[in-house]
C-alpha positions in Angstrom: 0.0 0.0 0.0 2.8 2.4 0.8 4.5 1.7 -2.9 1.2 2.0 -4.2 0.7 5.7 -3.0 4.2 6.4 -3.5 3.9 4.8 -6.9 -0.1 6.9 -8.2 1.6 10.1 -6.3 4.5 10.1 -8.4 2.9 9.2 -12.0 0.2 12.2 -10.7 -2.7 10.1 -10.3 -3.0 11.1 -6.6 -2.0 14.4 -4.8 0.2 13.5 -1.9 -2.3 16.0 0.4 -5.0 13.9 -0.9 -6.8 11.7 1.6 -6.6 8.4 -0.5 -2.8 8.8 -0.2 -3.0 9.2 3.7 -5.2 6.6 3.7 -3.0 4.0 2.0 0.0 5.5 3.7 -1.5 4.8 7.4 -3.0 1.5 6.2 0.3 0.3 4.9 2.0 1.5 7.9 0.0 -0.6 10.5 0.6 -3.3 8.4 3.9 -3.0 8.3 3.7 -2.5 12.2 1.9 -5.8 12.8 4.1 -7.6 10.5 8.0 -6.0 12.2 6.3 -7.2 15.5 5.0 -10.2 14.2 8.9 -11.3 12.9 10.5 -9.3 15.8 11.9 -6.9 13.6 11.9 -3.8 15.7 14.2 -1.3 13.6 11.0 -1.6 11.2 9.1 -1.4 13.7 10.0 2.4 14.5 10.3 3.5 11.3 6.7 2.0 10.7 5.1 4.0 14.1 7.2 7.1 12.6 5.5 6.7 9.3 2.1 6.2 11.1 2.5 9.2 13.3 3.2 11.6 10.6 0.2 10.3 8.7 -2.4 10.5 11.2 -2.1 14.5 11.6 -2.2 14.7 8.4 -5.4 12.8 8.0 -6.9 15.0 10.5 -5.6 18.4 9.1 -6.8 17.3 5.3 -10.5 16.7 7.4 -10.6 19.4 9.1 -9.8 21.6 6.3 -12.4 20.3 4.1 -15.3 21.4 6.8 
């Protein structure tokens, strides 16, 4: 999910302030959270929880804007 949005943003099919690209940023970064923990890869693990932290502002900000 994370290469997906990385992949639409950068061929301009999605806006990276766009709320489908959050979305499948977040999404992919739980995943990516369960599965670190799951193997006991914890250097993912962080970068995962970083990646999930800056999206979840920025899911609220994008809503918020749009009221």
């Amino acid at each position: 999910m994370v290469i997906a949005a990385y992949g639409l943003n950068s061929y301009q099919k999605i806006k990276s302030n766009s709320l489908v690209f959050l979305l499948l940023n977040l999404v992919g970064g739980i995943f990516l959270i369960i599965y670190s923990v799951y193997y006991t890869a914890y250097a993912n693990t962080f970068i995962n929880v970083v990646w999930v932290i800056i999206a979840v502002p920025a899911i609220i900000q994008l809503i918020r804007k749009k009221k």
